[in-house]
mmCIF file of the N, C-alpha and C atoms, coordinates in Angstrom:
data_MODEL
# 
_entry.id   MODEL 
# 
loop_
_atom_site.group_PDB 
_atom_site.id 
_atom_site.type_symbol 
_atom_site.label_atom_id 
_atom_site.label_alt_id 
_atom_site.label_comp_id 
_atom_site.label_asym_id 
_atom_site.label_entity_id 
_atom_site.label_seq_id 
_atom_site.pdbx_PDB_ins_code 
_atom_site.Cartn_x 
_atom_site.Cartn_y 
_atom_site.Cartn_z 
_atom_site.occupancy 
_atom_site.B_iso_or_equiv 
_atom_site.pdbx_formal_charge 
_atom_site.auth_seq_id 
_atom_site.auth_comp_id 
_atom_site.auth_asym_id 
_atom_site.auth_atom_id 
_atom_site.pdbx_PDB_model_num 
ATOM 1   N N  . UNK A 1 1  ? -2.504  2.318   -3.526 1.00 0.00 ? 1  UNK A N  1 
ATOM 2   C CA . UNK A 1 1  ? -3.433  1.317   -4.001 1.00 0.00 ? 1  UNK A CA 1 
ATOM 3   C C  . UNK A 1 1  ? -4.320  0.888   -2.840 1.00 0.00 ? 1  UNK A C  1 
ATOM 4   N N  . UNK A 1 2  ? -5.571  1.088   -2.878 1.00 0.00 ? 2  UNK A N  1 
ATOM 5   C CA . UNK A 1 2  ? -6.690  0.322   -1.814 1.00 0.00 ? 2  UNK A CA 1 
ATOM 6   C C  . UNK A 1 2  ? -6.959  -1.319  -2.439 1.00 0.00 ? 2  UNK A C  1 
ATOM 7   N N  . UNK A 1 3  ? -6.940  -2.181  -1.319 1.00 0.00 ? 3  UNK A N  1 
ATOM 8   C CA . UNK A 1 3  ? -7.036  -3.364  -1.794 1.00 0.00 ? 3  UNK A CA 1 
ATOM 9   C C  . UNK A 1 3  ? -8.192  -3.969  -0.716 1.00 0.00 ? 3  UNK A C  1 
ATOM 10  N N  . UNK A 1 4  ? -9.247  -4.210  -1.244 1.00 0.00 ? 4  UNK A N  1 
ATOM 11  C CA . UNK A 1 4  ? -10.757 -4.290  -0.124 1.00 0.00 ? 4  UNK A CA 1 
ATOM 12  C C  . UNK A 1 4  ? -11.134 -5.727  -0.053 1.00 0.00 ? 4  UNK A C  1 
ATOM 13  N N  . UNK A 1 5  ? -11.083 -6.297  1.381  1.00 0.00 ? 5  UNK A N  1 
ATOM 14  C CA . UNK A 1 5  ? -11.206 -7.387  1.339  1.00 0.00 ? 5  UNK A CA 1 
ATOM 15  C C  . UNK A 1 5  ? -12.344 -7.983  2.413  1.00 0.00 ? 5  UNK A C  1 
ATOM 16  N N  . UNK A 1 6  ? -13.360 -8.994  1.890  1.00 0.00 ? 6  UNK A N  1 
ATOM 17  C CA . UNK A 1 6  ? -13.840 -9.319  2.893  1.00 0.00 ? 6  UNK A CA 1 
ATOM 18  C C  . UNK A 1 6  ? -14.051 -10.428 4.160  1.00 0.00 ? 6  UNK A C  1 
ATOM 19  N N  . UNK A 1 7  ? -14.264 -9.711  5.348  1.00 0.00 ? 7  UNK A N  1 
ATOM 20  C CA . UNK A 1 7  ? -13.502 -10.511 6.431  1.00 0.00 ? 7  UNK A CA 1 
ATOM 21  C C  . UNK A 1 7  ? -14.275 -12.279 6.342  1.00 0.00 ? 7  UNK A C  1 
ATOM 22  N N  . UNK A 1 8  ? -15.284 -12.278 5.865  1.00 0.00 ? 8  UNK A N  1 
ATOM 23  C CA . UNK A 1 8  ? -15.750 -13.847 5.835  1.00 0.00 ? 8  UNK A CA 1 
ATOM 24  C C  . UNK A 1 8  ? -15.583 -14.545 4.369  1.00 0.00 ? 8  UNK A C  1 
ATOM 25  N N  . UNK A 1 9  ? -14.747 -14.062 3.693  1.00 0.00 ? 9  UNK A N  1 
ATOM 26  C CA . UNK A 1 9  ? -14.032 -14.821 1.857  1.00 0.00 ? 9  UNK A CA 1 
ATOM 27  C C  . UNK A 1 9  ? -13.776 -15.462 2.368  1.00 0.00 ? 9  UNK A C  1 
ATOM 28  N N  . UNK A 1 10 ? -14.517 -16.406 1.647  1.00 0.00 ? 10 UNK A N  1 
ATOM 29  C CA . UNK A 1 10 ? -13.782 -18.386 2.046  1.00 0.00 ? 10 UNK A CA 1 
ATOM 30  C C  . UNK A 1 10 ? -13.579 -18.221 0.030  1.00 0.00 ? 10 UNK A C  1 
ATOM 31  N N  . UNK A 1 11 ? -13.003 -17.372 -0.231 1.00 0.00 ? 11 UNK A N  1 
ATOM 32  C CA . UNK A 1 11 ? -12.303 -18.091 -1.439 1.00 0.00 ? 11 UNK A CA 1 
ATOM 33  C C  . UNK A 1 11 ? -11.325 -17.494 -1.557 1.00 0.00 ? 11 UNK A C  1 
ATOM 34  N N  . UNK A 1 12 ? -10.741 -15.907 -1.396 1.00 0.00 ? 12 UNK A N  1 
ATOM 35  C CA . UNK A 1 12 ? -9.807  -15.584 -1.334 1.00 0.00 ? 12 UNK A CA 1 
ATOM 36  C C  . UNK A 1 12 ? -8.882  -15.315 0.095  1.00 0.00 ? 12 UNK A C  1 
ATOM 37  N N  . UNK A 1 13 ? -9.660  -15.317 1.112  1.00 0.00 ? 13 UNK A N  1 
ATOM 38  C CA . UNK A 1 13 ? -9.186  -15.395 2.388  1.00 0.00 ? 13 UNK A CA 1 
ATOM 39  C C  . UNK A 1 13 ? -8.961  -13.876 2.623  1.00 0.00 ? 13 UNK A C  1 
ATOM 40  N N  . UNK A 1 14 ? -8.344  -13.260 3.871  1.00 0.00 ? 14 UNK A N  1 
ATOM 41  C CA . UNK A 1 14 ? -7.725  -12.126 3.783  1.00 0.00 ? 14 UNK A CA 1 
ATOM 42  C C  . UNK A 1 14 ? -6.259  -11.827 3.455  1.00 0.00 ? 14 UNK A C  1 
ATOM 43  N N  . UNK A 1 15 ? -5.612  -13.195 3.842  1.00 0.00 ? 15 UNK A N  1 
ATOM 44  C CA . UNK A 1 15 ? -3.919  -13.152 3.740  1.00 0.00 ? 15 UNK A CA 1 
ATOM 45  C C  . UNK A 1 15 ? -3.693  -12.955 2.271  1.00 0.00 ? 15 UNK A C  1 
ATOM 46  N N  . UNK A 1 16 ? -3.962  -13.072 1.252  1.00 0.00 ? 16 UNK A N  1 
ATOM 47  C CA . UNK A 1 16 ? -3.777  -13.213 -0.216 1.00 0.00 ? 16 UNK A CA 1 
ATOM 48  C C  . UNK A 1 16 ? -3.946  -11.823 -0.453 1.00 0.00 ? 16 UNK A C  1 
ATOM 49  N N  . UNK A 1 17 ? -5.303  -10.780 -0.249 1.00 0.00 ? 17 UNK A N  1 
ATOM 50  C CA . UNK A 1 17 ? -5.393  -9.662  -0.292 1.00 0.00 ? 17 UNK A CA 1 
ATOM 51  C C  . UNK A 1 17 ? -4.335  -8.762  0.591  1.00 0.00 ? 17 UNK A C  1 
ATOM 52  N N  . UNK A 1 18 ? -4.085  -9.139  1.372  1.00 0.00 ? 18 UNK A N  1 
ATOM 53  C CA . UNK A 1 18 ? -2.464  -8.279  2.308  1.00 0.00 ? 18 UNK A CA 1 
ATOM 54  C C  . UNK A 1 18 ? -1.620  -7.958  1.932  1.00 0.00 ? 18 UNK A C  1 
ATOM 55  N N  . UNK A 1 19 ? -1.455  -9.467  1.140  1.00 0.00 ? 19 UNK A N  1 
ATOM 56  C CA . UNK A 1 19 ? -0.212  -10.047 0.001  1.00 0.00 ? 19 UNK A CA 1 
ATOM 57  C C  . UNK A 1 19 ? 0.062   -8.794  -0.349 1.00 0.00 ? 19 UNK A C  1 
ATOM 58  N N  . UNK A 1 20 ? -1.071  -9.057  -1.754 1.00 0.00 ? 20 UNK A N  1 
ATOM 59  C CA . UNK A 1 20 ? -1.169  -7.274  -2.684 1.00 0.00 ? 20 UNK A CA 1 
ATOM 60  C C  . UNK A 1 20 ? -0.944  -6.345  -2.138 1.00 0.00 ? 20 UNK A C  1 
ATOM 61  N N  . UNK A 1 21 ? -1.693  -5.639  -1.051 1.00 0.00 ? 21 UNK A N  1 
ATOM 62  C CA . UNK A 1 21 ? -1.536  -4.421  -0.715 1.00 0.00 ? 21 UNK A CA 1 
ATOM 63  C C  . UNK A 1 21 ? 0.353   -4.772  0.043  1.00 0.00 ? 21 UNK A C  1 
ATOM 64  N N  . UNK A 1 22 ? 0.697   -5.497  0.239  1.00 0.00 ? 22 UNK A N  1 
ATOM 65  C CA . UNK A 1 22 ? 1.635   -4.774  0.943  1.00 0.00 ? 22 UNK A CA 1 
ATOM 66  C C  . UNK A 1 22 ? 3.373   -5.208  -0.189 1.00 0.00 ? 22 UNK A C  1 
ATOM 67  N N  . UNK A 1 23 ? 2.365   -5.266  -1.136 1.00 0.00 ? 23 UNK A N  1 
ATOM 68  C CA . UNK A 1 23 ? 3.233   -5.238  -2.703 1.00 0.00 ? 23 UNK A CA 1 
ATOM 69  C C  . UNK A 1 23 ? 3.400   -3.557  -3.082 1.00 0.00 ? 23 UNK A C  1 
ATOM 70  N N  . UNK A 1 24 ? 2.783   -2.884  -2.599 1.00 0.00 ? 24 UNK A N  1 
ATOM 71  C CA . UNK A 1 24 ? 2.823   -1.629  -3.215 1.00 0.00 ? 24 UNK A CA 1 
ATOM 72  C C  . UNK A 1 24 ? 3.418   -0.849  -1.970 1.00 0.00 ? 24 UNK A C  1 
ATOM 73  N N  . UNK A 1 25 ? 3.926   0.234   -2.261 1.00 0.00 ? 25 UNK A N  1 
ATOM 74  C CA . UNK A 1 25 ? 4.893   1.174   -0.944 1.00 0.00 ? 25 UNK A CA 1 
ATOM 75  C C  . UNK A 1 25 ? 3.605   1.754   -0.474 1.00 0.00 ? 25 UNK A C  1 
ATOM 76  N N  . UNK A 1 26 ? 2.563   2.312   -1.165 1.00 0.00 ? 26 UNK A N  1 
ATOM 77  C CA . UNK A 1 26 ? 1.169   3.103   -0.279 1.00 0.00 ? 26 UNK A CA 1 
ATOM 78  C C  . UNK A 1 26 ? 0.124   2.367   -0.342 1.00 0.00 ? 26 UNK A C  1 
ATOM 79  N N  . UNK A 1 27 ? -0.001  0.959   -0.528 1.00 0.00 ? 27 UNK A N  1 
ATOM 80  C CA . UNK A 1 27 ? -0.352  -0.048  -0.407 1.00 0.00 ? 27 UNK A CA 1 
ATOM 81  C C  . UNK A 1 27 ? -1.765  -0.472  0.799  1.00 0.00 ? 27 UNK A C  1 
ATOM 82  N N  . UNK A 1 28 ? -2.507  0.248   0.962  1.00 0.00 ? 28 UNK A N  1 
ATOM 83  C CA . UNK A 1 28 ? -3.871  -0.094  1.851  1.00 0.00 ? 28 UNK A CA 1 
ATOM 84  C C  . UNK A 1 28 ? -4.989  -1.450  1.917  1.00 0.00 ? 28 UNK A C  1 
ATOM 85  N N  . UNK A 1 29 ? -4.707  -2.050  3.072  1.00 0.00 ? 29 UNK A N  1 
ATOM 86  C CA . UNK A 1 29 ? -5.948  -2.715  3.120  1.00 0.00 ? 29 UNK A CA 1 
ATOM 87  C C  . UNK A 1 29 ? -6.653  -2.294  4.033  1.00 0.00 ? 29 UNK A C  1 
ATOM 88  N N  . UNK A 1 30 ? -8.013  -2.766  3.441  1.00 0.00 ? 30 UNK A N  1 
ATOM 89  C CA . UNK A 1 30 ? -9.574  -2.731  4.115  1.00 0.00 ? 30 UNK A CA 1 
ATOM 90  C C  . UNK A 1 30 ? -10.000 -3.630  4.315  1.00 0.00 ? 30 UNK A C  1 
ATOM 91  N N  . UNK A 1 31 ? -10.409 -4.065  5.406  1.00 0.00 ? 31 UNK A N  1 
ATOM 92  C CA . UNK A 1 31 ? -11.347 -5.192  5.835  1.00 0.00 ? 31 UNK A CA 1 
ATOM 93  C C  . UNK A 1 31 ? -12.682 -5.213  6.142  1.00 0.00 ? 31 UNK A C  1 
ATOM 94  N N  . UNK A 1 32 ? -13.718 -5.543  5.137  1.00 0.00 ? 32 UNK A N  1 
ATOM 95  C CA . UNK A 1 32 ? -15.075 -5.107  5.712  1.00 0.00 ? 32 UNK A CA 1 
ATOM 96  C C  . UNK A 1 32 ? -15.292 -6.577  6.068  1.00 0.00 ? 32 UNK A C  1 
ATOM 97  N N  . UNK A 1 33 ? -15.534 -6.245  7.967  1.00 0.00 ? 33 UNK A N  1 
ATOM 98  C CA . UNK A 1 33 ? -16.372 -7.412  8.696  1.00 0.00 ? 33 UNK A CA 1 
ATOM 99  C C  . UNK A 1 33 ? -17.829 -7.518  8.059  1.00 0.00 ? 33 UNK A C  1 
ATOM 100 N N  . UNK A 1 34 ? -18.345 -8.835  7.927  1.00 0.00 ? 34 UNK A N  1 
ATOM 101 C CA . UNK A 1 34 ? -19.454 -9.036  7.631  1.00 0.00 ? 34 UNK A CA 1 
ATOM 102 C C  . UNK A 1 34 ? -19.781 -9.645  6.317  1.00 0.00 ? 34 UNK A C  1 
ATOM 103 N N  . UNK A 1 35 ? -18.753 -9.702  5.445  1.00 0.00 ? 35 UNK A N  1 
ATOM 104 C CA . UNK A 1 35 ? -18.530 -9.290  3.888  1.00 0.00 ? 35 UNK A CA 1 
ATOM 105 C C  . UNK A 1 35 ? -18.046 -10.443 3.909  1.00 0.00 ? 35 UNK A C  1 
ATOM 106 N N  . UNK A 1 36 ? -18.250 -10.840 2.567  1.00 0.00 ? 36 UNK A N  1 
ATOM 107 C CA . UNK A 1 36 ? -18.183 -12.432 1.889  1.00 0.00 ? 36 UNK A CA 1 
ATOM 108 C C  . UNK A 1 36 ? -16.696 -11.990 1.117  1.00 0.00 ? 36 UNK A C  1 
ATOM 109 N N  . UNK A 1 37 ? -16.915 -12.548 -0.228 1.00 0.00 ? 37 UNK A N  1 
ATOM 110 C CA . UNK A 1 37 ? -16.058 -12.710 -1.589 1.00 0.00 ? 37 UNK A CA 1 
ATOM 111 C C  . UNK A 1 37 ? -16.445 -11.341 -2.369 1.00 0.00 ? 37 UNK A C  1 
ATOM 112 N N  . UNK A 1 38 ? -17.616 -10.349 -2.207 1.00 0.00 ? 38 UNK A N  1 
ATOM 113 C CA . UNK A 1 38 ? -18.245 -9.789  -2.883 1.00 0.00 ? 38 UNK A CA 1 
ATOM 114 C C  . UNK A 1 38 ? -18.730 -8.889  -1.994 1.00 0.00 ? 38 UNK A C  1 
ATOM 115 N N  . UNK A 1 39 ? -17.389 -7.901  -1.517 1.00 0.00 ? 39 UNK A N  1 
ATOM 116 C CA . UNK A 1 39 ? -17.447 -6.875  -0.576 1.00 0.00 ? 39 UNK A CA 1 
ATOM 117 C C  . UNK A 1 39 ? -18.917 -5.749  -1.224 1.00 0.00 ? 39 UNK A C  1 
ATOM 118 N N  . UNK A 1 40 ? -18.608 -5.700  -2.558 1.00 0.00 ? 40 UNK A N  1 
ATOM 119 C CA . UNK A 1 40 ? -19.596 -4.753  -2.844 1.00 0.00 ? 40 UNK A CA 1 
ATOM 120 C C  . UNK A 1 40 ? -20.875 -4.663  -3.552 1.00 0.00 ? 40 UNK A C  1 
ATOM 121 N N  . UNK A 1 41 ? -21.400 -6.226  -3.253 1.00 0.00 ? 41 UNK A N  1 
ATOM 122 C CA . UNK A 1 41 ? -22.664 -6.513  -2.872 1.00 0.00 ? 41 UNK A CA 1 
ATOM 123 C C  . UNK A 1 41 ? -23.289 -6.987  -1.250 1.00 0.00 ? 41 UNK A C  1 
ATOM 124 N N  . UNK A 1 42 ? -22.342 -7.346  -0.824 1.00 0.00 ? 42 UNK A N  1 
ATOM 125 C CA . UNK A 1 42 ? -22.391 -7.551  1.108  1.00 0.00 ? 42 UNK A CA 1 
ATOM 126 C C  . UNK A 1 42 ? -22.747 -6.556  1.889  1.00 0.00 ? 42 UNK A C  1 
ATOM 127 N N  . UNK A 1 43 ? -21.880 -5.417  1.366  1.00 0.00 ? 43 UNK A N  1 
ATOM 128 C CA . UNK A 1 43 ? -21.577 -4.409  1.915  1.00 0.00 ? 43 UNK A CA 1 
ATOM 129 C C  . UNK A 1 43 ? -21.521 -3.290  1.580  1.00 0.00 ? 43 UNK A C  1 
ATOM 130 N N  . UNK A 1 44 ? -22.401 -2.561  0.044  1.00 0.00 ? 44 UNK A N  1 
ATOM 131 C CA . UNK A 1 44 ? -22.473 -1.598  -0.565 1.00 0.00 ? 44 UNK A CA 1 
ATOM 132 C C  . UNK A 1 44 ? -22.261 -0.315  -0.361 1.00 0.00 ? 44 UNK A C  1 
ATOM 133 N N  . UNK A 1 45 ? -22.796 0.024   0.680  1.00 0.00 ? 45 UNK A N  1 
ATOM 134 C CA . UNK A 1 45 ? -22.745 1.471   1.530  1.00 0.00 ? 45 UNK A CA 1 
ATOM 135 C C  . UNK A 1 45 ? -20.990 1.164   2.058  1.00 0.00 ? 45 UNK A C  1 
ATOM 136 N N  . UNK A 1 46 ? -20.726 0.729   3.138  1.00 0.00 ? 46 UNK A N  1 
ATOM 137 C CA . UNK A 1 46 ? -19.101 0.414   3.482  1.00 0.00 ? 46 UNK A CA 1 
ATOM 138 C C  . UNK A 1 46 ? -18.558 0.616   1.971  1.00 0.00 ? 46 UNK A C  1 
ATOM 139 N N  . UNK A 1 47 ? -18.413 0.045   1.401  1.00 0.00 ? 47 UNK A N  1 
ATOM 140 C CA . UNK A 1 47 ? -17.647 -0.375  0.222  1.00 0.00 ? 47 UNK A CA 1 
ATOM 141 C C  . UNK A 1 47 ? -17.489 0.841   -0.540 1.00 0.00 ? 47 UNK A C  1 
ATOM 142 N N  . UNK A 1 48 ? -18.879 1.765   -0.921 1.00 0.00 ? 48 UNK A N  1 
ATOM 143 C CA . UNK A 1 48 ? -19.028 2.610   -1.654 1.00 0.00 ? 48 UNK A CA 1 
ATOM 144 C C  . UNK A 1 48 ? -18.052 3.864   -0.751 1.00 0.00 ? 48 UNK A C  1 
ATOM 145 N N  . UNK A 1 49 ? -18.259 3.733   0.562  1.00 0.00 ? 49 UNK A N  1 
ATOM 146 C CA . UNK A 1 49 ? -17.750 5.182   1.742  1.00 0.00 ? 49 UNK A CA 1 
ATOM 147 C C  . UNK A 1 49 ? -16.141 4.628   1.667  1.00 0.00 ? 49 UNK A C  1 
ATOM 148 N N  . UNK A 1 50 ? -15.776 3.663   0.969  1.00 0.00 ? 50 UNK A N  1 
ATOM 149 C CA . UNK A 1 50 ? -13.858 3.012   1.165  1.00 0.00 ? 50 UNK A CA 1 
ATOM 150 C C  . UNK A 1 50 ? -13.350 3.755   -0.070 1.00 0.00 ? 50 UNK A C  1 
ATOM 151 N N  . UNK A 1 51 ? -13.860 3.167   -1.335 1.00 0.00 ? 51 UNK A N  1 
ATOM 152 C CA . UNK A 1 51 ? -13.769 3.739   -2.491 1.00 0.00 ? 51 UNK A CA 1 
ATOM 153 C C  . UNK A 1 51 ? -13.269 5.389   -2.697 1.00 0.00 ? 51 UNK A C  1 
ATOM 154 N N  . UNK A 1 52 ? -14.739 6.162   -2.021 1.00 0.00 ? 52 UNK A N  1 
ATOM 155 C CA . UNK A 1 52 ? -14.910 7.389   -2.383 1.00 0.00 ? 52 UNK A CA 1 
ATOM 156 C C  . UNK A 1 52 ? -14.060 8.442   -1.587 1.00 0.00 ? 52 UNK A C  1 
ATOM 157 N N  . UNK A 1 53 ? -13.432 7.701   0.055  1.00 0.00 ? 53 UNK A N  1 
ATOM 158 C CA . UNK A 1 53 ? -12.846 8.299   0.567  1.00 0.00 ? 53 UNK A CA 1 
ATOM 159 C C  . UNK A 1 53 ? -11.286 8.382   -0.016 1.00 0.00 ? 53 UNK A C  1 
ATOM 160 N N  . UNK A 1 54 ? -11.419 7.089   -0.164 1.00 0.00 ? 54 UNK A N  1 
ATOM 161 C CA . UNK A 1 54 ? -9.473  6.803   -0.864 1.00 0.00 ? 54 UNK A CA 1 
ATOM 162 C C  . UNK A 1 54 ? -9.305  7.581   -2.326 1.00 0.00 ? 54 UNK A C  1 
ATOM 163 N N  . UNK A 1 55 ? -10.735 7.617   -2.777 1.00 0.00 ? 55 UNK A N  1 
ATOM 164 C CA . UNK A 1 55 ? -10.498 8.751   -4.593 1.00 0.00 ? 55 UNK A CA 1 
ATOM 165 C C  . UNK A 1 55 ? -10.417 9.941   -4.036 1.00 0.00 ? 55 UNK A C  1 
ATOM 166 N N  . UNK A 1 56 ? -11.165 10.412  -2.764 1.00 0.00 ? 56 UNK A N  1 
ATOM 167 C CA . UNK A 1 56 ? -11.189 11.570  -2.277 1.00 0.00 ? 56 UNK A CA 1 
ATOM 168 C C  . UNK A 1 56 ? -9.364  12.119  -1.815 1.00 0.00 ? 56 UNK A C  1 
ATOM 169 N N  . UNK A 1 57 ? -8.830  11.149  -1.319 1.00 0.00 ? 57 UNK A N  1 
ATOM 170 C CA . UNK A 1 57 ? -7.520  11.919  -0.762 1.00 0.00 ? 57 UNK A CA 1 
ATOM 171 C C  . UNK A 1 57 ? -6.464  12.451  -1.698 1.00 0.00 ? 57 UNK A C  1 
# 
C-alpha cells in the first residue's frame, strides 16, 4: 500500500499518514516536501511520478 503525504498538512499532519502505512506489512510512505493537504494539486508531477512508479513495480 503507498500512503502519500504532504510534508506542510496542517490538517492531517504526517504522523496519522505513518499510522496507515505502517498498518500494512508492505506498507509505504511518501512524503512530498512542499505539499499541503492536497499532495496532488501541490505537487502534480511528484505525485503523478509516486503513483506510477509504485503501479509500475
Amino acid at each position: 500500500m503507498l500512503v502519500v503525504a504532504g510534508a506542510e498538512d496542517g490538517v492531517a499532519g504526517v504522523d496519522k499518514p505513518r499510522h496507515v502505512a505502517s498498518c500494512y506489512p508492505a506498507g509505504r510512505l511518501e512524503v512530498l516536501a512542499g505539499s499541503g493537504h492536497w499532495p496532488w494539486v501541490d505537487e502534480p508531477t511528484a505525485f503523478r511520478d509516486l503513483v506510477t512508479g509504485f503501479l509500475a513495480d
